[in-house]
VEXZARO-919563 format. One record per residue (C-alpha): residue number from 1; residue in three letters; x, y, z. Coordinates in pm, 1 decimal, padded with zeros to 6 digits. Example, Ala and Ser with C-alpha at 12.3 -4.5 7.8 and 13.67 -1.06 7.14 Angstrom:
<sites>
SITE     n   res         xx         yy         zz
SITE     1   ALA    01230.0   -00450.0    00780.0
SITE     2   SER    01367.0   -00106.0    00714.0
</sites>
This chain:
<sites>
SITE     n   res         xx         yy         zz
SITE     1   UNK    06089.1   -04849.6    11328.1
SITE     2   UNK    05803.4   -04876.2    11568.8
SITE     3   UNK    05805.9   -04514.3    11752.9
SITE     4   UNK    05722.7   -04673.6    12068.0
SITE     5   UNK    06049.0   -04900.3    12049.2
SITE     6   UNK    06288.2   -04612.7    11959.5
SITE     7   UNK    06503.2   -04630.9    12310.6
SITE     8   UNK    06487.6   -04999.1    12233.6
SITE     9   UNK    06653.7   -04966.1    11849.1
SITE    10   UNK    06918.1   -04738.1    12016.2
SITE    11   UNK    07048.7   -04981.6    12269.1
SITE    12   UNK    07032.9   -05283.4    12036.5
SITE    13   UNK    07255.2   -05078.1    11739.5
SITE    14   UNK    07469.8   -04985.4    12052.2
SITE    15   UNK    07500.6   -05334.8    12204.4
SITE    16   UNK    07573.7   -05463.7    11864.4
SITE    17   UNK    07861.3   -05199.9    11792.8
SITE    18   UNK    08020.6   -05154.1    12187.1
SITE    19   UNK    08200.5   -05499.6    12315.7
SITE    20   UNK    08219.2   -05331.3    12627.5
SITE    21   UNK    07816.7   -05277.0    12678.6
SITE    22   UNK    07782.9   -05656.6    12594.2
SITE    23   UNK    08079.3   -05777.6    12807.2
SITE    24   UNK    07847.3   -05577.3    13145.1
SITE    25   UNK    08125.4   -05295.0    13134.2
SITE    26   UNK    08046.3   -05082.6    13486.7
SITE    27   UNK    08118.3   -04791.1    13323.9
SITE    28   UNK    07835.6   -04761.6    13119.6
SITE    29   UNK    07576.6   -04528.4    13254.2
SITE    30   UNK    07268.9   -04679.9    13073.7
SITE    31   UNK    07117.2   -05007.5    13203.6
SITE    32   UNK    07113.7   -05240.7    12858.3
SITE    33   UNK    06912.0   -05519.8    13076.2
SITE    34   UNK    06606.8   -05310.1    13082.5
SITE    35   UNK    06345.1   -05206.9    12850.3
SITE    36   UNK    06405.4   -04838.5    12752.9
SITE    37   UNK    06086.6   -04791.6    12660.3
SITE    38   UNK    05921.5   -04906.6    12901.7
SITE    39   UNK    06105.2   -04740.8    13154.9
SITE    40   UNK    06076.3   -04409.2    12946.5
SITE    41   UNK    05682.4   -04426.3    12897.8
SITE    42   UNK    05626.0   -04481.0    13304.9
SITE    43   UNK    05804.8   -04197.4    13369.6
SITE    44   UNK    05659.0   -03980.6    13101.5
SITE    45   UNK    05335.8   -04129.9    13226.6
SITE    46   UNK    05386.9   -04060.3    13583.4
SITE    47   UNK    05460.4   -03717.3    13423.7
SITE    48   UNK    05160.6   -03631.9    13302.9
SITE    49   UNK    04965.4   -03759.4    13612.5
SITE    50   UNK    05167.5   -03509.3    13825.3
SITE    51   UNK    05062.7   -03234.8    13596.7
SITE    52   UNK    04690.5   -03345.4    13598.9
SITE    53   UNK    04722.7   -03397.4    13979.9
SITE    54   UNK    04858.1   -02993.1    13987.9
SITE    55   UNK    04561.0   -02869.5    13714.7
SITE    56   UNK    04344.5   -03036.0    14005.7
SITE    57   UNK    04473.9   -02863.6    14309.1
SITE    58   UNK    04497.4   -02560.2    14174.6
SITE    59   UNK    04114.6   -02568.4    14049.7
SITE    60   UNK    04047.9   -02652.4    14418.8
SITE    61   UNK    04295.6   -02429.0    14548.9
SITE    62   UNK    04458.7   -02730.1    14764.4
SITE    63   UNK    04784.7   -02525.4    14818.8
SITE    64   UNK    04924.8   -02857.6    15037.2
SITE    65   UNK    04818.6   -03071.2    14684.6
SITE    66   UNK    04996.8   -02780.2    14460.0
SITE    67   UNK    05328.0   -02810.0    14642.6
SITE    68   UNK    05358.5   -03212.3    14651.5
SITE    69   UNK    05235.4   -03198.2    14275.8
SITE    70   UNK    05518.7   -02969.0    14202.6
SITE    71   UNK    05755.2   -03234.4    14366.8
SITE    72   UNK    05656.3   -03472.7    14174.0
SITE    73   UNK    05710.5   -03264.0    13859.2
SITE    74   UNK    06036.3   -03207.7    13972.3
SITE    75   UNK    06125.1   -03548.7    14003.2
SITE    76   UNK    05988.3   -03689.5    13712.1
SITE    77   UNK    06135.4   -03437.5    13497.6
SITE    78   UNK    06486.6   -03525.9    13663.2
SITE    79   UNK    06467.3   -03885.1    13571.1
SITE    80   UNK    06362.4   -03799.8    13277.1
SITE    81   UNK    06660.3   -03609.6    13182.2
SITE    82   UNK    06865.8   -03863.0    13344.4
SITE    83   UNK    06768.0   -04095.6    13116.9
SITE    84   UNK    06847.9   -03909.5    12803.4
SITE    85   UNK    07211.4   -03783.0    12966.3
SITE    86   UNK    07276.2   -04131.3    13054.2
SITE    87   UNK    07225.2   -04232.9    12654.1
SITE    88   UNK    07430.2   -03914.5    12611.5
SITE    89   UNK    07689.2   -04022.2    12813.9
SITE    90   UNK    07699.3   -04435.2    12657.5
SITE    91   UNK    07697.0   -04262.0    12308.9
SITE    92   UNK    07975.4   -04017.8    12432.1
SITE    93   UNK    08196.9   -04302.8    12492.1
SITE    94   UNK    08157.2   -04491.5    12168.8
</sites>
């Protein structure tokens, strides 16, 4: 398995194994229309660009650059566990 295409593996074994994930069940808290991935490696991404952005302001002491770096820390890292309570969840309910 490609370790880039691991979120990807997961939904396909689960799509194959839960008739109610194929069938577009609205319970299910994952979206299995979108690539995992992908959507896991932006955030991630976007991650890491909100902790160079902080490195940055604090070198320059940009206290207004600190704080919105911090939000955006904040909010990555909440999607970020969203997404892997979400797959939590879906498994949960197989």
């Amino acid at each position: 398995m490609n370790k880039s295409q691991i979120f990807n593996e997961i939904k396909d074994i689960y799509l194959r194994v839960m008739p109610a994930a194929i069938s577009g069940s609205g319970d299910l808290m994952v979206d299995y229309d979108i690539d995992l991935d992908k959507l896991f490696l932006s955030d991630t991404e976007k991650l890491f660009a909100a902790t160079e952005l902080l490195d940055k302001a604090k070198k320059s002491d940009d206290k207004a650059a600190v704080q919105a770096a911090l939000v955006y820390i904040r909010v990555y890292s909440m999607r970020l566990s969203v997404f892997f309570e979400n797959i939590k969840d879906a498994l949960i309910s197989f």
